[in-house]
C-alpha positions in Angstrom: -32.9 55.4 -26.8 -29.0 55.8 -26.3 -26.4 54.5 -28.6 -26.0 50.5 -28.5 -24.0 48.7 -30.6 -25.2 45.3 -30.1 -29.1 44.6 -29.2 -30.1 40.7 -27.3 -33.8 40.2 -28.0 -34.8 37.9 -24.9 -33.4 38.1 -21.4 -33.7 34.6 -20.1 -30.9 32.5 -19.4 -29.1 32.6 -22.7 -30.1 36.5 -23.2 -28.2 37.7 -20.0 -25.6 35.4 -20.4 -24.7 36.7 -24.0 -25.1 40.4 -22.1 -22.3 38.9 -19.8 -20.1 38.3 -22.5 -20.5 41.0 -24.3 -20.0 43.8 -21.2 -16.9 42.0 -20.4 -15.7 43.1 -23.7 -16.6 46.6 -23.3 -19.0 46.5 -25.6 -22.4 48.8 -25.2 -25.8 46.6 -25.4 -29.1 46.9 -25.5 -31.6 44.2 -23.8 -35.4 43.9 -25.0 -37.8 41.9 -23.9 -41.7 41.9 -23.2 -41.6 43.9 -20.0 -39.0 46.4 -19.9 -37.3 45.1 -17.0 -34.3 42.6 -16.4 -31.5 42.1 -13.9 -29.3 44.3 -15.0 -27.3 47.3 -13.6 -29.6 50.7 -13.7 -27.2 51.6 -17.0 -27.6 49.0 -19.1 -31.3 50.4 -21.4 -34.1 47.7 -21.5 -36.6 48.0 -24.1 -40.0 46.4 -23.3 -42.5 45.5 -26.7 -43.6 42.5 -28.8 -41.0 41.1 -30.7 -43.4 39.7 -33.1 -44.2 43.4 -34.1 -41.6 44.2 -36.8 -42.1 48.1 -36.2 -41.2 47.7 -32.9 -38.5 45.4 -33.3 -37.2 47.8 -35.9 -37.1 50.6 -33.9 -35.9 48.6 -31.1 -32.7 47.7 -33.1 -31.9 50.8 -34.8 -28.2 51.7 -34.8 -27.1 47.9 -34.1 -24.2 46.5 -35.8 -25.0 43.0 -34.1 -28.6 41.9 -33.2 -29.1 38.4 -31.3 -32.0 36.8 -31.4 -32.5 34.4 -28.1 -35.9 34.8 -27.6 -38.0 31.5 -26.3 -41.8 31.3 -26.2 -43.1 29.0 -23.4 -42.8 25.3 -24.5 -46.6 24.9 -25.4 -46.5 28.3 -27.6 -44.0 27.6 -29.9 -45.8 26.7 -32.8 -48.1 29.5 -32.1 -45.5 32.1 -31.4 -41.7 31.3 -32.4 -41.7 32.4 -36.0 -43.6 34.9 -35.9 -40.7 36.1 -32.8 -37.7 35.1 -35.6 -39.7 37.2 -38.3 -39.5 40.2 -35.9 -35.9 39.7 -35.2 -34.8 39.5 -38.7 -36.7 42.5 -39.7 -35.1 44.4 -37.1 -31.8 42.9 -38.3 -32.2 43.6 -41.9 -33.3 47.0 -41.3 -30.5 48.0 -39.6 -27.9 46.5 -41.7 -27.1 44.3 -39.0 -25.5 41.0 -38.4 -28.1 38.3 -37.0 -26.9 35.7 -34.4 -29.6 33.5 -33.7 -29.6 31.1 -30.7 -30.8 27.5 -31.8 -31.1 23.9 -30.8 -30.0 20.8 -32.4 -34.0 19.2 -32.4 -33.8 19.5 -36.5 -31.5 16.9 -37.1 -33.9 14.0 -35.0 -32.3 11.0 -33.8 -28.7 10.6 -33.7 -28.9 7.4 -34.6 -25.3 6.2 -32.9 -23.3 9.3 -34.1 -21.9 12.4 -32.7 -24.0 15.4 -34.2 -22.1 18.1 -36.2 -23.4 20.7 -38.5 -23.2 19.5 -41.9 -25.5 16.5 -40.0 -29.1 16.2 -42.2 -32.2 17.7 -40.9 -34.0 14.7 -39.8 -36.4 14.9 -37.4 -39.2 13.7 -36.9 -40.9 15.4 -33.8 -43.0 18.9 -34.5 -40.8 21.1 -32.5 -38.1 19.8 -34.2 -39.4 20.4 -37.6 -40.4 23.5 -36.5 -37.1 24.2 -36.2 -35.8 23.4 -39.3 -38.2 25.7 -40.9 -36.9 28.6 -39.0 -33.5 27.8 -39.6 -34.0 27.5 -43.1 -35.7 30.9 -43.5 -32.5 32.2 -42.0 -29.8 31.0 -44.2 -32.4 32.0 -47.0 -32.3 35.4 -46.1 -28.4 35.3 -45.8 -28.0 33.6 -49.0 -30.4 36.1 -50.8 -28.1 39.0 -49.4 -30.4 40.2 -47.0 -29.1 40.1 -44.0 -25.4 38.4 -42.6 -26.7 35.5 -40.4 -24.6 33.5 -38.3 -26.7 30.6 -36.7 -25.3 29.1 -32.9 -26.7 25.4 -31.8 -26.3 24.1 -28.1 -27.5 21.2 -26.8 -29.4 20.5 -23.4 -28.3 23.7 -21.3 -27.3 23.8 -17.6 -25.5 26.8 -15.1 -26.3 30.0 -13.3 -30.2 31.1 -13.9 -30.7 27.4 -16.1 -33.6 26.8 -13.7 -36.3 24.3 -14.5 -35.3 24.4 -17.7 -32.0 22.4 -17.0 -32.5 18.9 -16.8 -28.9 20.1 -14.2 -30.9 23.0 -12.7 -34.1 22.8 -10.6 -34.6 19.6 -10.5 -31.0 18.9 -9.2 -29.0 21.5 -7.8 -31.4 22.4 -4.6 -31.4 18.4 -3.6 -27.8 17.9 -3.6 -27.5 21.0 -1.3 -29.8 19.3 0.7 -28.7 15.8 0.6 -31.9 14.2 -0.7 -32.9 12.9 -4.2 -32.6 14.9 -7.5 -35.0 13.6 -10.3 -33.9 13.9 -14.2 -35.5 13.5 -17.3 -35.0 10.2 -19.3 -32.0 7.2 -18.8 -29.0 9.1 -16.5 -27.2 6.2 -17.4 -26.7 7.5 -21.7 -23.6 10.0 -22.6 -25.6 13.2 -23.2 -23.8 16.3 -24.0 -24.8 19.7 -21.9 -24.0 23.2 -22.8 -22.8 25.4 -19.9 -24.7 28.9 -20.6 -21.8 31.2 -20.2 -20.4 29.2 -22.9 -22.8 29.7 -24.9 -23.1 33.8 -23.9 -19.4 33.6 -25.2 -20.2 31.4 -28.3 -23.0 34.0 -29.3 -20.6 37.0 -28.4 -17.6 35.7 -30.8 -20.4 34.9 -33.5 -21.2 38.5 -33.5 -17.9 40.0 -33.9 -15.8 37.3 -36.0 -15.4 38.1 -39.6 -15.4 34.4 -40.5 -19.2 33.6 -38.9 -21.8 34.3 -40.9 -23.1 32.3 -43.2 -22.5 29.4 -41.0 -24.2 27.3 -38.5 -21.7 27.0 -35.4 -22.2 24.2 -32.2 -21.6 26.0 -29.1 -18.7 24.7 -27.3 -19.1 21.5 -25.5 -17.0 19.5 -23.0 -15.6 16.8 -25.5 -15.5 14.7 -22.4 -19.2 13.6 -22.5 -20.5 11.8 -19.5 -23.9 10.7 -18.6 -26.1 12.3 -16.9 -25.8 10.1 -13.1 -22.1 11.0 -13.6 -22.6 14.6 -13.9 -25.1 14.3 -10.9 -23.0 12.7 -8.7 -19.8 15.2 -9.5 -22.8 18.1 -8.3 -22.8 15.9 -5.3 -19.3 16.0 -4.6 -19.2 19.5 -4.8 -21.8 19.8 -2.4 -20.4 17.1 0.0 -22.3 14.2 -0.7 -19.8 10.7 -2.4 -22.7 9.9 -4.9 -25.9 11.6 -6.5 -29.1 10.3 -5.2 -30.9 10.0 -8.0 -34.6 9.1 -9.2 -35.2 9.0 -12.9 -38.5 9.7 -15.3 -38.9 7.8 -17.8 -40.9 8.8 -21.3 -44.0 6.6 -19.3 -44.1 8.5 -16.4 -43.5 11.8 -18.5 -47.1 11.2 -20.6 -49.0 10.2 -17.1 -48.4 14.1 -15.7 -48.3 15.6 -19.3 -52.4 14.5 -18.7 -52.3 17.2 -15.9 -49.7 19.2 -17.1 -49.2 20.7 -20.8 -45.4 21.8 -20.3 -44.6 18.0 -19.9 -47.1 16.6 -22.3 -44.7 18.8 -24.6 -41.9 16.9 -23.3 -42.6 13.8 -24.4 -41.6 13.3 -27.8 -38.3 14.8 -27.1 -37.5 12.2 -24.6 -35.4 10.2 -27.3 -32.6 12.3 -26.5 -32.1 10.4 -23.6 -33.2 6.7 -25.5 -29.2 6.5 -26.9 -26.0 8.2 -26.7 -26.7 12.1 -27.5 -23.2 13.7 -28.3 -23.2 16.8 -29.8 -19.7 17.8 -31.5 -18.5 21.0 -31.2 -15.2 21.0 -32.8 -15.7 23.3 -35.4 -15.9 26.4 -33.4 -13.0 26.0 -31.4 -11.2 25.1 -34.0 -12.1 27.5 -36.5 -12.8 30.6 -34.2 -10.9 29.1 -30.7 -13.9 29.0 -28.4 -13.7 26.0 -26.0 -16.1 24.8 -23.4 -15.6 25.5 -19.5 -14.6 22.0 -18.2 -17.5 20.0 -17.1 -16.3 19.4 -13.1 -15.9 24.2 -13.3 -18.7 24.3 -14.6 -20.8 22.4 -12.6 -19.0 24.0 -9.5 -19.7 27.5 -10.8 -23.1 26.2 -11.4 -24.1 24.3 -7.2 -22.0 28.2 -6.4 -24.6 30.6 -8.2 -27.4 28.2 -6.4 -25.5 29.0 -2.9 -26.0 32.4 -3.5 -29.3 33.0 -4.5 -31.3 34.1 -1.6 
């Protein structure tokens, strides 16, 4: 393996986007995933193992300053899989004498219950993937507090923007229909303030975790519009940009969502998250542009950039 400075376990969405950020700082990477291929240029190394082999994962890393961790079993797996994915991470991490970003969610801290959610916020939840998550982030400001291994810990909130998919709640679902001028379908009330995390942002907020002196040991929110709008709003701006006045717009609620889950596992393990979208979901991300002056793409850009990279795919 050649020389890489900083190593991204997991080449989905959040993966390449962190690559993104990093290449435009000059900086040398390293990609690894399960199959030894990603869409990258034919000079950028990709190393193909399981991550939840620690001797793979070591030798994966080795010579890293900076290891990120944004690895993302498939929605049904995560109990079976995603700690057993962080455990391989932070061996590789801690065997290197390397910096761990980890890419997180905010499920830990449950229901906002009417306020914004910042990171000093109570893990509260109550649904099993949120829990899960608590665990894991736990065992990682351990392992930083016990001197193993500097950890700096990045949350975002629903994602959306180029390769989001049908993982975006912005993406799949919505994106192709306003290009076409029929109706987009979302998950839960459009008609609640829910924050959404643009993914370069978040590329940039991983990249500036793993280089700024004053991030580890901290849990950082990814930058966020502070403008938060609901979701029909943010549909109907996609709309505009692709020449429509308004968003045509079908919504499914939590009902609907356990009917399919019957047929269909993925949206079975939707359902308890769907109280996201019960109340306000605002997701404050102050701290890091504050503190380390990394602010979020303005929603109406982002959006654009986002109906542009779904122009261009083939």
């Amino acid at each position: 393996m050649t020389t890489a400075r900083h190593v991204v376990f997991g080449t989905g969405a959040i993966g390449l986007a962190t690559y993104d950020a990093l290449r435009r700082r000059g900086e040398t990477v390293r990609l690894v995933n399960r199959s030894g291929h990603a869409p990258v240029p034919d000079d950028v190394e990709v190393v193909g193992g399981d991550a939840r082999d620690a001797a793979f994962t070591t030798a994966a890393a080795r010579g890293a300053s900076v290891v990120y961790q944004t690895l993302n079993p498939p929605y049904t797996q995560w109990t079976a899989q995603f700690p057993a994915l962080q455990a391989g991470v932070l061996a590789a991490a801690e065997a290197a004498g390397a910096r761990l970003v980890s890419m997180e969610n905010v499920y830990m801290y449950g229901r906002p219950n009417g306020q914004p959610l910042t990171e000093d916020r109570a893990y509260a939840a109550h649904t099993t993937k949120g829990q899960l998550r608590a665990r894991m982030a736990r065992e990682l400001l351990a392992a930083h507090q016990a001197g193993r291994v500097e950890v700096a810990i990045g949350r975002a909130s629903d994602y959306f923007g180029p390769r989001g998919g049908a993982q975006s709640n912005l993406g799949d679902r919505v994106v192709p229909a306003a290009l076409a001028g029929t109706t987009a379908s979302v998950l839960g009330d459009p008609d609640q303030p829910h924050t959404y995390t643009y993914v370069p942002d978040i590329g940039e907020g991983l990249a500036t975790l793993g280089g700024h002196a004053d991030a580890p040991g901290e849990v950082w929110h990814l930058p966020n519009d502070p403008d938060t709008k609901t979701t029909r709003q943010l549909v109907d701006v996609i709309y505009q940009h692709a020449g429509h006045p308004r968003g045509k717009l079908r919504a499914m609620p939590a009902l609907v969502l356990r009917v399919l889950g019957l047929a269909n596992p993925t949206l079975r393990e939707l359902v308890e998250m769907q109280y996201q979208f019960a109340e306000p979901f605002i997701v404050d991300s102050s701290k890091i542009a504050t503190k380390l002056g990394v602010h979020a793409t303005p929603a109406d850009q982002a959006l654009l950039h986002t109906l542009n990279a779904y122009r261009a795919q083939p």
